[in-house]
C-alpha positions as CSV (number, residue, x, y, z in Angstrom):
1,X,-60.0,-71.9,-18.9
2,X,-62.1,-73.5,-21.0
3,X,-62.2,-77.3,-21.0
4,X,-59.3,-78.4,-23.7
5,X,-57.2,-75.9,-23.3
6,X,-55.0,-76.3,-20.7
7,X,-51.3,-75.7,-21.0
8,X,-49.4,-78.5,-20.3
9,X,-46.8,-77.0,-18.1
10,X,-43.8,-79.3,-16.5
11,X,-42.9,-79.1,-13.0
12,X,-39.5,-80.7,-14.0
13,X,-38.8,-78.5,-16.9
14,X,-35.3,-76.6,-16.4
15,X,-35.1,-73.4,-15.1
16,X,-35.1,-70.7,-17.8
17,X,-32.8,-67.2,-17.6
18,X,-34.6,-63.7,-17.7
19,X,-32.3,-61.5,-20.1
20,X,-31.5,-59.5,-17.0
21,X,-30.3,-62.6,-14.9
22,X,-28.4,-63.8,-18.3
23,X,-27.1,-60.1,-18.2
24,X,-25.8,-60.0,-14.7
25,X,-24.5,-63.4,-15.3
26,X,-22.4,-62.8,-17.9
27,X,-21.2,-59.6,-16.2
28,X,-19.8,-61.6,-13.1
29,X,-18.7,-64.7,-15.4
30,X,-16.2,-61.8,-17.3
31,X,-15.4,-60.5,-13.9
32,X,-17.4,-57.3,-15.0
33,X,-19.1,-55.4,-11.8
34,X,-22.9,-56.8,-11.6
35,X,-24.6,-53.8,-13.0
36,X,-21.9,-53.2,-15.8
37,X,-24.4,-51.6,-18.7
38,X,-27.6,-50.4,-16.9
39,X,-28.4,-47.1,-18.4
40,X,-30.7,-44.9,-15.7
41,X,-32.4,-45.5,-12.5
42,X,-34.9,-47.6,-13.6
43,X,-32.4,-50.2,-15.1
44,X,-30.0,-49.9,-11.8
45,X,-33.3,-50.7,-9.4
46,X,-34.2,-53.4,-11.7
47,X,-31.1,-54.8,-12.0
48,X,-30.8,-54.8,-7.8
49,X,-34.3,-56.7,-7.9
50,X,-33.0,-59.5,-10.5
51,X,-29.1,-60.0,-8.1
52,X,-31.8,-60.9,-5.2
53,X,-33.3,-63.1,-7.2
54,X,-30.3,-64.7,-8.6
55,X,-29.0,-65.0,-4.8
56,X,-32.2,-66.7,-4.4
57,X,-31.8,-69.5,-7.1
58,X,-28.6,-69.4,-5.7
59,X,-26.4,-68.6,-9.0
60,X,-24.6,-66.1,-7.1
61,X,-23.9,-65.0,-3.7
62,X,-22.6,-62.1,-1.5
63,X,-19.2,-62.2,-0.5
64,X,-18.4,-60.6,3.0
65,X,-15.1,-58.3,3.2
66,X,-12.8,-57.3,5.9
67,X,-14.3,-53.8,4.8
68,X,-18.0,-54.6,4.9
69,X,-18.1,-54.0,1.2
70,X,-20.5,-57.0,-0.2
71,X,-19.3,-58.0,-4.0
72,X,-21.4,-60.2,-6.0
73,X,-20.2,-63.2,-7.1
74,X,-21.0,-66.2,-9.9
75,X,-21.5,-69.1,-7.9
76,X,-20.8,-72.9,-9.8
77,X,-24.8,-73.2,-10.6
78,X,-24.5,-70.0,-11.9
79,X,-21.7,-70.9,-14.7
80,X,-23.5,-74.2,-14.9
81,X,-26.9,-72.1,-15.7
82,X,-25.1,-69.4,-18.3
83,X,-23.6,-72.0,-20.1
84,X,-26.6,-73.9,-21.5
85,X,-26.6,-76.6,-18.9
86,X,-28.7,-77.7,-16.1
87,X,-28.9,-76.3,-12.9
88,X,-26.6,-79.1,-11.1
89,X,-29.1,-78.9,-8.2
90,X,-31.7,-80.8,-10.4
């Protein structure tokens, strides 16, 4: 980068939703399966990537059944996140 230019970039700045993460989100916040509305492979495979990453930030989490079936789940950061607000962890 040329001298000047720098971005001036915020390590505290809050994290920011991906319209996929906002997507999946609001899916589980309506009590909507996760992938409610992916059209095609391509959406269903990107849409398993972005759940991994909301386990990640932890905004949602894998719930373990009697029947080893793992449902996906909105966690309280998660609601906190979707709504506008801070991530509570901050």
């Amino acid at each position: 980068m040329k001298q000047g230019t720098q971005r001036n970039i915020s390590r505290s700045a809050p994290p920011r939703l991906t319209v996929p993460q906002r997507k999946i989100l609001g899916n589980l916040a309506a009590g909507r399966h996760w992938q409610d509305g992916a059209r095609g492979r391509s959406q269903h495979g990107g849409f398993t990537a972005t759940a991994a990453s909301l386990v990640r930030h932890g905004w949602a989490e894998y719930v373990d059944t009697h029947d080893g079936f793992r449902p996906l789940q909105i966690t309280e950061n998660g609601r906190a996140i979707l709504g506008g607000g801070k991530d509570p962890r901050e």
